[in-house]
C-alpha angles and dihedrals in degrees: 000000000000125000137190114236100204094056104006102234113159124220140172140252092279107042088054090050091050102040108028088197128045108279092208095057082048096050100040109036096015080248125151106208119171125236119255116214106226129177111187129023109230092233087054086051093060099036072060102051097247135120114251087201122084127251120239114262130249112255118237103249087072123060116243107259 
C-alpha cells in the first residue's frame, strides 16, 4: 500500500506507478507530494499482536543470534 504523507490518502500498486505523487495533493492544492511504500499499517500490526515499534539492534560486538 502507498500513502501520501501530506494528506494521508492511501493508494495501490498501480495508482503510485502511474502518478508518482498523490493525485489528490496535485488536484486539489496544486501540490506535488510524493508516495510513501508502506507494508503494514501500524493498526493491522496490533490487531496482529505485534509491535509496530522496532527492537533495538545488536551491537556489533555480538553476533546476531
Amino acid at each position: 500500500m502507498f500513502y501520501c504523507e501530506r494528506c494521508e490518502s492511501r493508494f495501490n500498486a498501480t495508482v503510485a506507478a502511474a502518478a508518482g505523487d498523490c493525485p489528490r495533493c496535485k488536484e486539489s492544492d496544486g501540490v506535488a507530494s510524493k508516495l510513501r511504500f508502506r507494508l503494514f499499517e501500524p493498526s493491522a500490526l496490533k490487531v496482529a499482536g505485534l509491535s509496530p515499534s522496532r527492537k533495538a539492534a545488536v551491537p556489533r560486538s555480538q553476533p546476531a543470534k
